[in-house]
N, C-alpha and C positions, 0 to 999 in steps of 0.2 A: 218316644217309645216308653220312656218311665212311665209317663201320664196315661199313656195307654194301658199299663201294668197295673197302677192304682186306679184307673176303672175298671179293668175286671175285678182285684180284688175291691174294692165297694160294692157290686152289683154282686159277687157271691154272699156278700153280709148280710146284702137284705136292702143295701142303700141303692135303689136301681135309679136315681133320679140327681147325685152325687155330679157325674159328669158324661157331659157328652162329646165322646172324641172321633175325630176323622183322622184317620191317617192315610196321606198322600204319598204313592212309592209308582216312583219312573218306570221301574221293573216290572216284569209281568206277574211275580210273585215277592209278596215281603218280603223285606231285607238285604234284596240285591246279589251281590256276589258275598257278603258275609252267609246268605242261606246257601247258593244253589252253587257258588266257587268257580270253576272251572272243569273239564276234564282231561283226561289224559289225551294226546296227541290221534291214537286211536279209539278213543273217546271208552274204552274200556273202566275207568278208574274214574272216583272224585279226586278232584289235585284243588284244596283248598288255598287260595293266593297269598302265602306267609302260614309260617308256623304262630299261633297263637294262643299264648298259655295265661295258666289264670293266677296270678299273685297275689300274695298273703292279704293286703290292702284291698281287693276287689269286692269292699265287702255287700258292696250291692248286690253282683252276679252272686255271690253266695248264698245271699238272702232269698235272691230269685229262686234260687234252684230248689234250698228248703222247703219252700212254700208251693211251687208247682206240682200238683196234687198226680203228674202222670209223667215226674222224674223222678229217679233216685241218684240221688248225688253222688253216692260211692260207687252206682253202676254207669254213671257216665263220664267223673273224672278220676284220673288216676292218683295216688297216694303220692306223700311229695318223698322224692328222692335226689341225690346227688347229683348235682351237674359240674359235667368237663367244662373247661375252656381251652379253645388250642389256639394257635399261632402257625404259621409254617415252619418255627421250628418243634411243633408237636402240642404238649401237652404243657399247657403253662399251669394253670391251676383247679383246682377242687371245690367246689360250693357246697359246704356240708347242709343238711337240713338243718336248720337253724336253732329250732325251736326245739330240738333232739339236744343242744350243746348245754351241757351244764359244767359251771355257772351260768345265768345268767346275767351277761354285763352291761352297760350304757352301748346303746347304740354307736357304731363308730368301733368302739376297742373292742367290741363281739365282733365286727367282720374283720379287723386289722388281725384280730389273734384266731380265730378260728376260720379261716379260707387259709386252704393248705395251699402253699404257693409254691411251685415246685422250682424256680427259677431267682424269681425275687429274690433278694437280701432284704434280711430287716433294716440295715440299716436305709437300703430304698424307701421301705416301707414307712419307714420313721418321718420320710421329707413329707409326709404328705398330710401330718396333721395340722400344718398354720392353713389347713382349709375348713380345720371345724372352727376356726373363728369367723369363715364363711357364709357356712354353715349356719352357724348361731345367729349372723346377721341378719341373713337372707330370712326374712319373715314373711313373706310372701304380700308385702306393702308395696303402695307405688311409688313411695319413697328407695323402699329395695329393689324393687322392678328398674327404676329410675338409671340407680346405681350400675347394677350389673349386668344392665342389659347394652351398655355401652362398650363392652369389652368383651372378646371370643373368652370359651373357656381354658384353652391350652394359653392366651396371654396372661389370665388369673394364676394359671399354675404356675409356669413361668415366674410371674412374679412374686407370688409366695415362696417362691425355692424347693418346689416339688422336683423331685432329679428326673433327668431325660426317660432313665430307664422305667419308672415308676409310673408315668403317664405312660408313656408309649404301651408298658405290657399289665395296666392296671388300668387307668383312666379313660384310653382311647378306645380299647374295646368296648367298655359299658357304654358310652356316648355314640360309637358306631353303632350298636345294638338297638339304641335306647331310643335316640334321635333319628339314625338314617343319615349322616351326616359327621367328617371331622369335628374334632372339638375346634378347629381353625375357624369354622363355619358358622357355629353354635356360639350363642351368648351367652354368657356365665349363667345368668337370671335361668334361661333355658334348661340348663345342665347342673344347676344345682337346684333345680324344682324337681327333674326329674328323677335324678340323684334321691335325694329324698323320699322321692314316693315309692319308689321301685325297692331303694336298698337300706336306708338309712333314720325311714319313720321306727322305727324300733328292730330290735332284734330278729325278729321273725319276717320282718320286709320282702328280701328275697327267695322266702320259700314258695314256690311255686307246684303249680299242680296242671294235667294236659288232659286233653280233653281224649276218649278211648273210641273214637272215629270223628265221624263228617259233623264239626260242630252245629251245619245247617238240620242235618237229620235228628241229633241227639239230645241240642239246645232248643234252636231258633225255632223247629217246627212246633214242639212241644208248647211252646210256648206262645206260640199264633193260634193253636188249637186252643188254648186255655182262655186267649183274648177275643178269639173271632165267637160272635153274637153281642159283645159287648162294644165292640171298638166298628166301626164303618169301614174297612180298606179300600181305600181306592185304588187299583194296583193298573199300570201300563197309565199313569198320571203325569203330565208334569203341570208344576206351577210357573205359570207364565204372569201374571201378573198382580199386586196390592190395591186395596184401600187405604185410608188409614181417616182417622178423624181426630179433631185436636180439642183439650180442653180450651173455654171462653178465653182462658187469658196465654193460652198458645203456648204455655208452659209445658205440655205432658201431649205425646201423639202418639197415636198408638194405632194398630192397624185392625181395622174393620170389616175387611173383606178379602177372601184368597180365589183369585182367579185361576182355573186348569182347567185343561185341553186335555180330554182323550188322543191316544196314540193310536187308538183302533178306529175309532171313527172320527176324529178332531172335532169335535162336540166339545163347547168350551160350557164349563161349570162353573158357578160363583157359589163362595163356600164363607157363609156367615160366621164371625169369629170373637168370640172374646178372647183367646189366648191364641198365640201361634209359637210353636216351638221347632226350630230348626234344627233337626235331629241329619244334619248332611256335615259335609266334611268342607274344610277350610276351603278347598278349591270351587268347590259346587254354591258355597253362599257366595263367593266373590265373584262367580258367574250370574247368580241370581239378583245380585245386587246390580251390576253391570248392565241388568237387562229391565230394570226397574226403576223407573225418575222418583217415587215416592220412597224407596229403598234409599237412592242413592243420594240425594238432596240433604241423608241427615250424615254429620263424618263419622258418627260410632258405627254405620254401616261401608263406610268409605274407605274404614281406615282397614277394612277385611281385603281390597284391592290389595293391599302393602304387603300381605302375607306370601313367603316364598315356599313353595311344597316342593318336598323331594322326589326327585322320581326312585322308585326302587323295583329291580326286576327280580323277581321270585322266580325261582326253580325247584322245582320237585323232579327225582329222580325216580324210578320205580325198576326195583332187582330181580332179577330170576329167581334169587331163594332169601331165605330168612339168615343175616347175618348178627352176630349176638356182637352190643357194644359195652363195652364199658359203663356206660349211664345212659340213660334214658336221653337227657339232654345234653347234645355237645354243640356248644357256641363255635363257630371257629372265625376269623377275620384275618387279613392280612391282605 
């Protein structure tokens, strides 16, 4: 999908010969359930699958949206504001907008000092810094991967001497959020990558901003508008099978051809390639790979088997009348 983005913008420049891209989508229309979601029970409503918001970090979807000549960004996402967090026993804590908090501090003692915690003790609060030596560790090498990816992240916490209560109503939420999964389940490497990108790459990390309806209508379509004449869709596809050809001395293989089947008339298509980008989600290449001897022959596509996905069921609820909350976003888990 990027590559498809920087073909259209090249072919608006004037570069019409820059790239040429096909894009393969199973669905009858782009994008799948990120465009078209689900509907309500009585099919009245769009009930998009998860709430999905855009954080400070996102800076590509950002970029996107500047640049899409028939969006406006302050008419399709909302402003960042405060978010709840609750528990069953209510209201644990506050997420101020971030980048509103002056001073500005080092990442880490900006969230430890401004997330108004209404529960916590600081001195909770205080067990949980022998994790920026973690932190600092964790470079995102496969030396670091190595390391931390051998150990859940609540046995890290644990061992650092982060107190019971402090994971439980500080750690465990962000990692249920984050991941879709106990930190019991999660490997440190995991959960302090994500950690990181979500809350901790600087101060303004967790400011977040939501999208002001159906992100398939407001985003996605916009955006297939802006690409379609430039990009080739091939929509109601799938990829059933590879080429691939190796250089003389067998050292570099790379794939040469993508085989697919219409779903409307099973009319199989061979689709000449110099790049192929696997724009699908961890369970769908490990199916693809699965169903492919030239995929699956090599182990950096093997080792996608090994991947464990969570299931997570979404709920949308839809009310009789407009009820006013406290903040726009409330986390809750328990």
């Amino acid at each position: 999908k990027h590559n498809a983005n920087a073909n259209a913008n090249a072919k608006n420049s004037g570069d019409t010969k820059k790239y040429s891209v096909t894009l393969v989508e199973a669905s009858p229309r782009v994008g799948g359930l990120v465009r078209d979601g689900f509907t309500s029970m009585k099919g009245l409503y769009k009930a998009e699958a998860g709430q999905h918001g855009f954080w400070d970090n996102y800076h590509n979807i950002f970029q996107l949206l500047e640049e899409l000549p028939n969006v406006d960004i302050d008419e399709v996402l909302t402003g960042y504001a405060e978010q709840g967090q609750y528990s069953p026993n209510g209201l644990e804590a506050v997420w101020p907008v971030y980048r509103n908090m002056k001073p500005s501090l080092p990442t880490g003692l900006a969230q430890a000092l401004y997330t108004r915690f209404n529960n916590l003790s600081i001195i909770d609060r205080a067990t949980a810094f022998p994790l920026v030596a973690a932190f600092s560790e964790f470079d995102d090498s496969f030396d670091a991967w190595a390391k931390y990816d051998n150990v859940s992240f609540r046995d890290l916490c644990i061992k650092l001497g982060v107190s019971k209560r402090c994971y439980n109503e500080a750690f465990e939420p962000m990692i249920l959020t984050g991941l879709f999964a106990p930190g019991s389940e999660c490997s440190a490497a995991a959960a302090l990558g994500m950690a990181y990108f979500f809350v901790l790459k600087s101060q303004n990390s967790f400011d977040v901003r939501w999208c002001k309806g159906n992100i398939g209508e407001k985003i996605f379509q916009p955006w297939v508008d802006v690409m379609d004449g430039y990009v080739d869709f091939m929509t109601s596809t799938r990829v059933i099978g590879f080429e691939t050809i190796s250089s003389s001395d067998q050292s570099l293989t790379q794939i040469s051809k993508v085989t697919c089947e219409s779903q409307d008339t099973g009319e199989k298509i061979t689709l000449d390639a110099d790049k192929v980008v696997f724009a699908v989600g961890g369970s769908a290449l490990s199916a693809i790979v699965r169903q492919s001897p030239q995929l699956s022959k090599h182990k950096e596509f093997r080792r996608y088997a090994n991947l464990r996905g969570t299931g997570v069921l979404a709920t949308r609820l839809y009310l009789s009348k407009k009820i006013d909350t406290l903040y726009s976003a409330n986390a809750c888990w328990g």
